[in-house]
N, C-alpha and C positions, 0 to 999 in steps of 0.2 A: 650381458648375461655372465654370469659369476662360471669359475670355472666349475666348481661342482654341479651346477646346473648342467656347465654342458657335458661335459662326463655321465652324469643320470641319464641325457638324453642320448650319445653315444652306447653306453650300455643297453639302454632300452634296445637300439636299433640293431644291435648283435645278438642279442638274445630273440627276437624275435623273426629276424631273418637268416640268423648261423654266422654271418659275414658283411664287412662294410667295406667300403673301398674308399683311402681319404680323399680323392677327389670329391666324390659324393657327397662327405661330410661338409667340405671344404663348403662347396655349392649349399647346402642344405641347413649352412648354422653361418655362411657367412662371415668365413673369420679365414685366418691365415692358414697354410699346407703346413706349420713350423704348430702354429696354436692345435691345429688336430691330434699331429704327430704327438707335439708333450700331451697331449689328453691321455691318447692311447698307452703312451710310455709309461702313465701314470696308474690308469688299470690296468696293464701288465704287470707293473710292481706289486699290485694289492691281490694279483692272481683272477683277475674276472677275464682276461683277454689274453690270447694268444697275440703276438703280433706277425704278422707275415709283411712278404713285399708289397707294398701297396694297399695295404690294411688289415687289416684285423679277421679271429675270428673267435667264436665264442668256448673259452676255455673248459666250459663246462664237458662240453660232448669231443673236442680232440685237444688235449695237455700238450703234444706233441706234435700228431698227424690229424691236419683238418680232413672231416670229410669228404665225399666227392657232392654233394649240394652245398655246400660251405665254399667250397676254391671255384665250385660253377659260378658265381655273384662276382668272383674277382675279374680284371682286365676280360671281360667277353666280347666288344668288339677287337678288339686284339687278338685272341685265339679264334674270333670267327675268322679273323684276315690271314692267319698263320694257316687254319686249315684248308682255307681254300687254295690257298699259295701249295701247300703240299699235296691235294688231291693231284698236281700237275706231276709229282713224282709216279704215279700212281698207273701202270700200263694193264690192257686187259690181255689175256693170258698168262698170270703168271701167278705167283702168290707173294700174298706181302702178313706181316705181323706189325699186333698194334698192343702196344703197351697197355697198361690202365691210365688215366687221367682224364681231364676235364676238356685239352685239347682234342687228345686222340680221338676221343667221345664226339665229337665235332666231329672230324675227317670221318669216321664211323659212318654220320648220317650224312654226307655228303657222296659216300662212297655208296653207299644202299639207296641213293636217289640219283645215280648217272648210270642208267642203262649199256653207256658206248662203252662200259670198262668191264662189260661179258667177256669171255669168262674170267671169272677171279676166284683165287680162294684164299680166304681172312683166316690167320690164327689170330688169337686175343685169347689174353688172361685176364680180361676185363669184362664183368659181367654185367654193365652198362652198352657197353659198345655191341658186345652177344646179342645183346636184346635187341639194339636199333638196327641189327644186319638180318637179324632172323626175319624172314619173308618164305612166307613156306612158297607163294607162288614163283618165286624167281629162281629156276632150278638151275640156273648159270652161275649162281652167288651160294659158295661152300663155305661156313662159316665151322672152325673148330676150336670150341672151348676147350683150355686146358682145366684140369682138374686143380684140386689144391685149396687152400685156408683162406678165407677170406678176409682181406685188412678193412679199415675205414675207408676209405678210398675204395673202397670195389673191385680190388684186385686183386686173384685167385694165386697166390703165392706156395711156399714151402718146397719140399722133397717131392711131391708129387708133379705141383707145375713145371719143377727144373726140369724133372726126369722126363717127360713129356716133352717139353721143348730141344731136348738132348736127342731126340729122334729124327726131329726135322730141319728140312731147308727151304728158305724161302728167299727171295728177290731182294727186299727190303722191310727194316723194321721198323717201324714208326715209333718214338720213344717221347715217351711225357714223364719230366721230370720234377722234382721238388726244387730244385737249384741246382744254379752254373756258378763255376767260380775258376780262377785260372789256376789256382794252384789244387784245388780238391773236382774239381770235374765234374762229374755228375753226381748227385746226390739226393739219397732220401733217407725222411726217419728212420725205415722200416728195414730194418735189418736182413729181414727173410726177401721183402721184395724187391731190395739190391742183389741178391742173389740171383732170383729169377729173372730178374731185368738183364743182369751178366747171360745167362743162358737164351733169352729171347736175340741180345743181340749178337752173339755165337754163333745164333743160327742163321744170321743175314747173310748175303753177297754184299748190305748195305747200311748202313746205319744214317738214321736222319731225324733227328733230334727236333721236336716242336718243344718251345720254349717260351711265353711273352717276356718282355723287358725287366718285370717285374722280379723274374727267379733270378737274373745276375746279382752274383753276391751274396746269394743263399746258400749256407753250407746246414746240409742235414747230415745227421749224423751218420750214416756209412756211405760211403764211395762204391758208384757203379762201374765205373770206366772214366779213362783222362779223356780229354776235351781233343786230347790228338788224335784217338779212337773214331770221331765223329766224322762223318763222310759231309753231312750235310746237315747244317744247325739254321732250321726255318724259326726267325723272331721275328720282330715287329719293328715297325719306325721309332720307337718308342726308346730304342736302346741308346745306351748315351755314345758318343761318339767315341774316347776313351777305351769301352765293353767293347764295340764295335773293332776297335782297331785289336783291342786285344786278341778278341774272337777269331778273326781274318788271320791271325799269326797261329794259330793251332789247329782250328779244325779246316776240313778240304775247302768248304765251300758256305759261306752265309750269305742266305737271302734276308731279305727283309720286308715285310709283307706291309702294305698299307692300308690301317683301318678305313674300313666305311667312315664318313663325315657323320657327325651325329645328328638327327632330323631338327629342325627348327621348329622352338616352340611356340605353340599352340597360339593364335592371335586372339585376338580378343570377341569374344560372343558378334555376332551383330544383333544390333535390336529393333523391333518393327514397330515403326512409328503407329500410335493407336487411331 
């Protein structure tokens, strides 16, 4: 397959699903993790693709900041392993806060299906996560949206979410980030919801950073907090050993969560003899 072919068909698979991840492609076109990456490298350069850690996503609808159904398609058994790994953070009686992201969004509905963690109560500037905690019959589970602007990502941001969050205290804040890095810490495009991010984790006893492998070495353009801020930075097995040791030297404490095995595929029909 000629490379423009495969780029046509890379292209095709971002525009129609928002996001690719080059493993996928790798599997899916049969060519080398080096031959994807120059693809993508390539429609980056012509403006059709964003690139992110671990793949792409479609330039058309985030220039900057992918959405939040766009960063969902990336590393997911990975952030499913990270939030199960952190629900264990997670005590009943107390309150905790959840950033916006595609992680937190996970630990969201993992927390609005464990009954043993009554009572609780959720702050979240994320109106994905608001959504999967709202259960009007669980009157044990207090979920409080903050107010504010809403980015691509689904996060309730500005002057109003700070100020909100400037009222409160809670136990621990659960934090999804765009990128880690050892010299710029935590980071997102969003200008405004590095702001509110600084105020959600203001208002911890805790801070505890979900991450996959993928965002080290992403630096978005404004800085939330340094990586020495971080109480507890849950990644994945996925992280290189290097990240790892860097990681271990600044923040309090890193876990590393281990994905599920991926199910084995599908065997072949059987067929009944006539």
């Amino acid at each position: 397959m000629l490379a423009q072919q495969r780029q046509d068909l890379i292209l095709g698979e971002i525009r129609a699903r928002g996001a690719v991840r080059v493993a996928d492609l790798v599997a899916d076109l049969d060519v080398s993790d080096m031959t994807v990456r120059r693809d993508i490298a390539e429609l980056a350069r012509r403006g059709l693709v964003h690139r992110v850690h671990g793949g792409a996503v479609d330039a058309r609808h985030a220039a900057h900041e992918p959405g939040f159904l766009a960063k969902s398609t990336l590393a997911g058994p990975e952030k499913q392993a990270i939030a199960r790994a952190a629900l264990d953070l997670v005590s009943p009686g107390g309150a905790v806060a959840l950033s916006a992201g595609t992680t937190t969004h996970l630990l969201a509905a993992l927390i609005a299906e464990t009954p043993g963690l009554r009572p609780l109560t959720v702050v979240t500037n994320s109106l994905p996560a608001a959504d999967t905690l709202h259960r009007p019959e669980d009157h044990d589970l207090t979920v409080v949206l903050t107010g504010g602007t809403r980015t691509p990502s689904d996060a309730l941001v500005g002057p109003v979410a700070t100020a909100s969050l400037q009222t409160l205290r809670v136990d621990v804040a659960f934090v999804g980030v765009h990128g880690l890095d050892v010299d710029a810490g935590l980071t997102t495009p969003n200008l405004l919801e590095a702001e509110t991010d600084r105020a959600l984790i203001a208002a911890a006893n805790q801070t505890v950073v979900l991450a996959d492998h993928t965002k080290w070495g992403e630096v978005g353009l404004s800085r939330i907090v340094g990586l020495t801020e971080v109480d507890v930075l849950v990644c994945d097995t996925g992280l290189a050993r290097d990240a790892a040791r860097s990681a271990r030297e600044q923040v309090g404490e890193l876990v590393l969560a281990e994905p599920a095995p991926a199910p084995p595929p599908p065997g072949p029909t059987p067929t009944t003899a006539p």
